[in-house]
C-alpha positions as CSV (number, residue, x, y, z in Angstrom):
1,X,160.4,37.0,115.4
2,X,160.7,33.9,113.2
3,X,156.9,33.2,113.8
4,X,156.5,37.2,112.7
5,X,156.2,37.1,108.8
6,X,154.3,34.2,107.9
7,X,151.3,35.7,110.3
8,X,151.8,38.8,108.3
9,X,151.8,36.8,105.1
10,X,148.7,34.4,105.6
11,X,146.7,37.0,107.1
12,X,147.3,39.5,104.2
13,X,145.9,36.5,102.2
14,X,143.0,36.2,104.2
15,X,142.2,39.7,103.8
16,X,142.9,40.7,100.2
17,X,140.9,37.3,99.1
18,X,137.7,40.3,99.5
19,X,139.4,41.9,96.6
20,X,138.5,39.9,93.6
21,X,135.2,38.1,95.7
22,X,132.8,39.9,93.7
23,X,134.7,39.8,90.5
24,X,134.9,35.6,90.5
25,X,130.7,35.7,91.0
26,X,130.0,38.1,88.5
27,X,128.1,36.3,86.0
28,X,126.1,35.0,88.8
29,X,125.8,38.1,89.6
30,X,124.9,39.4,86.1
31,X,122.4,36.8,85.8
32,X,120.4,37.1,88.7
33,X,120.3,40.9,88.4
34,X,119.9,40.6,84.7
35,X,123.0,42.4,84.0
36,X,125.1,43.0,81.4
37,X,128.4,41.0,81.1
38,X,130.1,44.8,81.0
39,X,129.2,44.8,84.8
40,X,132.7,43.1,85.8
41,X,134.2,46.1,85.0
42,X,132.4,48.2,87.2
43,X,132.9,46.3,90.1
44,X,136.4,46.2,89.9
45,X,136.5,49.9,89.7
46,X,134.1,50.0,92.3
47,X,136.7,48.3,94.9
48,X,139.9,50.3,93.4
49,X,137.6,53.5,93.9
50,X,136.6,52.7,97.5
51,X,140.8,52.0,97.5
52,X,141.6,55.1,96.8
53,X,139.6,57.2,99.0
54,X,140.3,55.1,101.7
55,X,143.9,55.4,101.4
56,X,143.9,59.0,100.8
57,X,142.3,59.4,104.1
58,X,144.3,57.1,105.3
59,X,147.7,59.2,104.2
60,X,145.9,62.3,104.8
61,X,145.3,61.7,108.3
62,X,148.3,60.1,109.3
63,X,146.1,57.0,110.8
64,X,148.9,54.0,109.7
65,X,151.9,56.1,111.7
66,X,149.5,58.0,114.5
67,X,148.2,54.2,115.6
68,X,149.3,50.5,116.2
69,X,148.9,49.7,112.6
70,X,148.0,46.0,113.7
71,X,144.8,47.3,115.3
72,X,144.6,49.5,112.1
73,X,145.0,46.3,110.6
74,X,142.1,44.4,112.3
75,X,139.1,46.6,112.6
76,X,139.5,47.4,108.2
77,X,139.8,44.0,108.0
78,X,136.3,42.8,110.0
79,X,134.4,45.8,109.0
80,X,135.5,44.3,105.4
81,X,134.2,41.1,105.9
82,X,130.8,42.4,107.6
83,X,130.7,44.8,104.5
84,X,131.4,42.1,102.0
85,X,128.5,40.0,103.5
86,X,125.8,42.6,102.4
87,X,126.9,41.2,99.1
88,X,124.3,38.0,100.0
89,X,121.5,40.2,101.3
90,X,118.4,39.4,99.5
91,X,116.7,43.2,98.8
92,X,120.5,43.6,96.8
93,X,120.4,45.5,93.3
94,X,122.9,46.6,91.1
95,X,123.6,50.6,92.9
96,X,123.8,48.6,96.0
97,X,126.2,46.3,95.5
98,X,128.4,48.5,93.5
99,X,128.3,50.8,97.1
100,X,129.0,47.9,99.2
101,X,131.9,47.1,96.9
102,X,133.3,50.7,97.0
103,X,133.5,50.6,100.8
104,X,135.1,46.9,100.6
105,X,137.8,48.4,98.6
106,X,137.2,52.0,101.3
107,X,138.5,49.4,104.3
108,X,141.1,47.2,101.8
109,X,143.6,50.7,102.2
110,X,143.8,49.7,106.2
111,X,144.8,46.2,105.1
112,X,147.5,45.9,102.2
113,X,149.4,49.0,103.0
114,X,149.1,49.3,106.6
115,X,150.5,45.1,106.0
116,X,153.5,46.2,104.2
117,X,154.3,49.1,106.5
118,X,153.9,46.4,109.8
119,X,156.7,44.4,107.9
120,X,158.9,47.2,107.4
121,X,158.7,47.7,110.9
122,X,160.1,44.2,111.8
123,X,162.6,43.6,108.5
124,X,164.7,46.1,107.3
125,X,167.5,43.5,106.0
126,X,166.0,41.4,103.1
127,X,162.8,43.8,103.1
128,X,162.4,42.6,99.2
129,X,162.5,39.4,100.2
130,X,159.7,40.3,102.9
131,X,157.5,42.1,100.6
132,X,158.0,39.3,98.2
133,X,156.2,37.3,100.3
134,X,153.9,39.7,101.3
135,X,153.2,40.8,97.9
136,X,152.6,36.8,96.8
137,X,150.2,36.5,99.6
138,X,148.0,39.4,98.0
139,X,148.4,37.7,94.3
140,X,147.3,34.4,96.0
141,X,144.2,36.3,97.7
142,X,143.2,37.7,94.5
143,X,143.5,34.6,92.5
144,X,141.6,32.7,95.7
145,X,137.6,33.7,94.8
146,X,138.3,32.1,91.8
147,X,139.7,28.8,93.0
148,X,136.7,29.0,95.3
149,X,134.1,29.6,92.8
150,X,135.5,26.5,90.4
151,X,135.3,24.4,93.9
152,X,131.7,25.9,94.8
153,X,130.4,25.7,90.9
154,X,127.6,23.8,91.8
155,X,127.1,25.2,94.5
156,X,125.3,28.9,95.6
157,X,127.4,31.5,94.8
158,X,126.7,33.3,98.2
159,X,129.5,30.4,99.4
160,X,132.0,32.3,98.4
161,X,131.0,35.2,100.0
162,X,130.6,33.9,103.0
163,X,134.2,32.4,102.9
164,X,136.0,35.4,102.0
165,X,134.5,37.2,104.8
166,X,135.2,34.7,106.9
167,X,138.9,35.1,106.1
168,X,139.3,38.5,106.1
169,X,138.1,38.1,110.1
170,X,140.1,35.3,110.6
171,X,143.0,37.8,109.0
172,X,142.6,40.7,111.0
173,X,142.4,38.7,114.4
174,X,145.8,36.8,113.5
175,X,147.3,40.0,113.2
176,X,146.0,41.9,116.0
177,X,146.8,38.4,118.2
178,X,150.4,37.3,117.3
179,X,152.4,40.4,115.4
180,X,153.9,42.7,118.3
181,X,155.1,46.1,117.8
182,X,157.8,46.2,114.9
183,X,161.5,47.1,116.5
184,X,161.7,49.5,113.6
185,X,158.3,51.6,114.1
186,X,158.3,55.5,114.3
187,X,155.3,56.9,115.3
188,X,154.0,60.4,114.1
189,X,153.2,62.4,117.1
190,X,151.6,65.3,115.5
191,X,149.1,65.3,112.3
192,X,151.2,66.4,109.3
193,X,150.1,65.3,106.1
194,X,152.1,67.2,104.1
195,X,155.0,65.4,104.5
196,X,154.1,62.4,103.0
197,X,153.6,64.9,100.2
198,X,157.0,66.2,100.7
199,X,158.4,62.7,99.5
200,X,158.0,63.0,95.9
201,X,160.8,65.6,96.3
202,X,163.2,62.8,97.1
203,X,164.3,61.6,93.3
204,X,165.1,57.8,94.5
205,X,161.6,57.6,95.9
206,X,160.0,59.7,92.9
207,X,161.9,57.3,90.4
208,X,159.9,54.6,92.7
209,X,156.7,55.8,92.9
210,X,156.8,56.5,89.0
211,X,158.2,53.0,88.1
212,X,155.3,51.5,90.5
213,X,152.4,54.0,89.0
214,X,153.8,52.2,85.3
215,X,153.6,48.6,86.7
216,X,149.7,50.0,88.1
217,X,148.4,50.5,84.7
218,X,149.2,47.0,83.4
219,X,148.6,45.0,86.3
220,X,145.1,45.3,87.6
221,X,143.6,45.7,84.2
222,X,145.8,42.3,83.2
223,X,143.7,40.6,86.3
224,X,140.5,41.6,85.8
225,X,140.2,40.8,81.5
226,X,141.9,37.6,81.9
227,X,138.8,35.7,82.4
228,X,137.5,38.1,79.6
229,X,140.6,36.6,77.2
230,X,140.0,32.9,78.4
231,X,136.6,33.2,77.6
232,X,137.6,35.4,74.3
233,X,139.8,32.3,73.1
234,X,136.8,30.1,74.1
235,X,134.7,31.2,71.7
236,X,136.6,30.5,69.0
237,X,137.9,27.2,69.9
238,X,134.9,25.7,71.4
239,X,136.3,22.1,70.8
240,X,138.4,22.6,74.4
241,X,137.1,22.3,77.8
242,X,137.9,25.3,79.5
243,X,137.1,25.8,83.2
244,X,138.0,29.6,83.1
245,X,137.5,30.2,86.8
246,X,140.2,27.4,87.7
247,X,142.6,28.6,84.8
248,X,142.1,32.1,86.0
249,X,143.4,31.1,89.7
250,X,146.1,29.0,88.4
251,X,147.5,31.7,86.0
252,X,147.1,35.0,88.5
253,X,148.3,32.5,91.7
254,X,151.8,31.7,89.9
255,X,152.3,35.3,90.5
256,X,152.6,34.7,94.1
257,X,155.9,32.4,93.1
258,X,156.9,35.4,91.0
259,X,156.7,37.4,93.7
260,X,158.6,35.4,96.5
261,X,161.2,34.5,93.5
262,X,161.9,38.0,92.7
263,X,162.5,39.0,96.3
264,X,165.6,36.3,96.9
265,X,166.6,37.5,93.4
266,X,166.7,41.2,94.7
267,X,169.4,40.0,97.3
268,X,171.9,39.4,95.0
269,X,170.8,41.5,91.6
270,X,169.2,44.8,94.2
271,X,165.7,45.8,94.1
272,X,165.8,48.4,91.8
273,X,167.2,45.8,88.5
274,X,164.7,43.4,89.7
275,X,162.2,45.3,89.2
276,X,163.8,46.7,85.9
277,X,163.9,43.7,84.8
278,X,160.2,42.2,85.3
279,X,158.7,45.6,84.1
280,X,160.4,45.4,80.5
281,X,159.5,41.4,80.2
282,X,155.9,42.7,81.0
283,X,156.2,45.3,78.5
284,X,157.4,42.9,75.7
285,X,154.5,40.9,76.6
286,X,151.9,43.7,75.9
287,X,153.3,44.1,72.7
288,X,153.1,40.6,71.6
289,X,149.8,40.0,73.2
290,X,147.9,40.2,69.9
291,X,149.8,37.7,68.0
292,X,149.8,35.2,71.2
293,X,145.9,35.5,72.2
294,X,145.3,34.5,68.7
295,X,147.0,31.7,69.0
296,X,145.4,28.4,68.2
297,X,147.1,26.1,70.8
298,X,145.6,26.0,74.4
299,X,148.4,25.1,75.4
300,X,150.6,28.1,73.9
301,X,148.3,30.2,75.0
302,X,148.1,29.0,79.1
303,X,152.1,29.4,78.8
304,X,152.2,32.8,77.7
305,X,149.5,33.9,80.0
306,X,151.1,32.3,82.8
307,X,154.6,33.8,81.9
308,X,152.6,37.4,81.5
309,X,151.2,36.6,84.8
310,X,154.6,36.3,86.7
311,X,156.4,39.4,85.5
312,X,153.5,41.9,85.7
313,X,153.5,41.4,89.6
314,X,157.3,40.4,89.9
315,X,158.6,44.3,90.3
316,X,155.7,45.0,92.7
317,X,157.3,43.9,95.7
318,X,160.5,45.7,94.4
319,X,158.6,49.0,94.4
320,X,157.4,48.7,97.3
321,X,160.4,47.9,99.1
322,X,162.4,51.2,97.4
323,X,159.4,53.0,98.1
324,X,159.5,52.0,102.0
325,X,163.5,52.4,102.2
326,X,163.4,55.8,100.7
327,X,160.2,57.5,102.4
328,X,160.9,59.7,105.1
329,X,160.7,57.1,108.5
330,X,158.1,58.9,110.6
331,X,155.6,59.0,107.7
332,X,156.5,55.6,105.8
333,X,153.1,54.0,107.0
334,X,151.6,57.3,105.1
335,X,153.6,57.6,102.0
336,X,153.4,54.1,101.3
337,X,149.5,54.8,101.3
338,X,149.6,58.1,99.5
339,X,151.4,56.3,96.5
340,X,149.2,53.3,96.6
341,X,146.2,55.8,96.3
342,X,147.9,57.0,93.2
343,X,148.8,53.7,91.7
344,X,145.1,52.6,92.1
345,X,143.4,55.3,90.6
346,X,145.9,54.7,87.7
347,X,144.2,51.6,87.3
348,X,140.8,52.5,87.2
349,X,142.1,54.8,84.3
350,X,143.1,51.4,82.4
351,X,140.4,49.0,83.0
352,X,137.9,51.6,82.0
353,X,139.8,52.2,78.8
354,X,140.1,48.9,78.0
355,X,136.5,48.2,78.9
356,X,135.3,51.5,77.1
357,X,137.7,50.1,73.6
358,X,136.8,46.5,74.1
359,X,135.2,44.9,70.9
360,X,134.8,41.7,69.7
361,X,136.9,42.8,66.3
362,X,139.9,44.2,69.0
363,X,140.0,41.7,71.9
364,X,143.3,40.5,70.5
365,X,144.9,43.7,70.1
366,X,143.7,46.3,72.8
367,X,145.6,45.1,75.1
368,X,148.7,46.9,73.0
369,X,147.2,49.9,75.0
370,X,148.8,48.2,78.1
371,X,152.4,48.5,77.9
372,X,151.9,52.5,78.3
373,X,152.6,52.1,82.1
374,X,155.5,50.2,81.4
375,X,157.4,52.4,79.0
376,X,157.1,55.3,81.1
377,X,157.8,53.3,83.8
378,X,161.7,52.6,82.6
379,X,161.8,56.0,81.4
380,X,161.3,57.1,85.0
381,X,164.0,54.4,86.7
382,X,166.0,54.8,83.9
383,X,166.1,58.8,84.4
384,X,169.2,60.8,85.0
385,X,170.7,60.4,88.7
386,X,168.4,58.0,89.9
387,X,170.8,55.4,92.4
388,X,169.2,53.3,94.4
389,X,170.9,50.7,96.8
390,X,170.8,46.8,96.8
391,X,168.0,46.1,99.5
């Protein structure tokens, strides 16, 4: 059992490294296609879209409760990796890879939710601090393409396709190998999709799911422009060195700290304040963003970034575990799903806003538009007879 979570963890890293693969290569990718530097914004929607379909499905169907969700686990996470190679093929162009992304992200909803929902199975005391780590191993695989592609810079960009596949494989077989069946499983016996549905009528886990779709808006649109506002600052301070791809890693990976931090912290303060907590720092940090990224000190800047960095994923793991403890047992594998689905189409909605808004005059203040998901995020944990439980 002891042996349990840090397979669970390491291989979730493996595997969600495929999520941001395309997004540290995309000016390669721009350049050898002759693309526009707009194009990082439709791949990450691209994966997030494939994401959401797939987990639909996935709740729809009942797949994550109806099998062993480690083998659920392993074949989405090689047919990933195969997926993710057509990436290096050489007859690729723009429609193509943009397809191949979408059924990256299609395979990514048997891999980050089926993973929490395999650690719910085996922890049910100290699930935050589970999910913490759990939830830090997903910010580390995100940050991880570009830590390889400030390794690889001189190198072909294909390398770090060819090493995030590789993982993801790796992932899936560690999984499949050394996690057993959780003590805590229930498995569905009949197709019933509706009751995943039939969760929102819970209030705790509506107040959770709501609180988690306002941490959605701010979060993936905050990791895919903040190479965008490294660069951003770049251009008017061209006197500093920046490597943006290393900074990028380094800012997004203290997340994962965040993220293991705030699930000891949930032992003592309760998931649901945790998360409180982090979304409202978040929130302050949208609304200051325009008078921080303006500011003239590299260093002020990296500290604020990095400080944004760590409370935008801090409450994740905290929604996640109030989600998991209040969902209805035999469909937990599926509600968990259903909700991410939500939460991720929420965030194309904010990336392409930002992206659609995005100007040169605005790049320091559009980000204001950010701390929407956050506001009505309190305002849903915040809402009339909402109690949820230390976990």
């Amino acid at each position: 059992m002891n042996r349990v979570l840090p397979v669970i963890v390491i291989s979730q890293f493996f595997c969600t490294s495929l999520w941001f693969a395309g997004n540290a290569i995309s000016g390669d990718i721009a350049k050898h296609m002759q693309l526009s530097t707009a194009y990082l914004a439709y791949l990450t929607i691209a994966v997030q879209a494939g994401f959401i379909v797939g987990t639909l499905l996935f709740a729809l169907s009942g797949i994550a409760d109806r099998f062993p969700s480690t083998r659920v686990f392993f074949f989405c996470a090689v047919l990933a990796a195969v997926v993710n190679l057509g990436i290096i093929l050489p007859a690729i162009n723009s429609v193509t890879l943009l397809g191949l992304r979408f059924v990256t992200g299609f395979f990514l909803a048997g891999i980050y939710p089926v993973g929490m929902k395999i650690a719910s199975d085996h922890y049910q005391q100290g699930l935050g601090k589970s999910l913490g780590f759990l939830v830090g191993a997903l910010v580390l695989g995100t940050a991880f393409p570009h830590l390889l592609k400030s390794l690889t810079y001189n190198l072909p960009w294909q390398y770090v396709v060819m090493a995030t596949s590789a993982l993801s494989a790796l992932g899936g077989l560690g999984m499949v190998l050394f996690v057993p069946h959780g003590p805590y499983a229930k498995s569905l016996q009949k197709l019933a999709w509706n009751q995943a549905i039939k969760a929102f009528g819970h209030p705790e886990f509506k107040a959770a799911a709501c609180g988690y779709f306002g941490h959605m808006w701010e979060l993936y649109a905050f990791w895919t422009f903040l190479p965008v506002i490294l660069t951003n600052w770049h251009k008017h301070h061209t006197n500093t060195d920046l490597n943006v791809p290393l900074l990028s890693f380094l800012i997004i990976g203290a997340g994962a700290l965040a993220s293991v931090a705030s699930g000891y912290l949930s032992q003592s303060l309760g998931a649901k304040r945790t998360a409180t907590a982090a979304l409202l720092l978040s929130c302050i940090c949208c609304l200051v963003s325009p008078l921080l990224l303006s500011y003239s000190s590299f260093v002020g800047l990296v500290l604020f970034l990095g400080f944004w960095s760590i409370v935008v994923i801090a409450d994740s793991p905290m929604f996640s575990t109030l989600i998991a403890q209040n969902a209805p047992p035999q469909v937990k594998g599926s509600s968990l799903t259903l909700v991410n689905c939500v939460g991720f189409l929420i965030t194309i909605m904010s990336i392409q806003l930002i992206s659609t808004l995005h100007t040169d005059a605005n790049s320091n203040y559009i980000y204001l538009l950010l701390s929407v998901g956050p506001v009505l995020g309190l305002i849903a944990l915040f809402s009339k007879g909402t109690q949820m439980a230390k976990v």
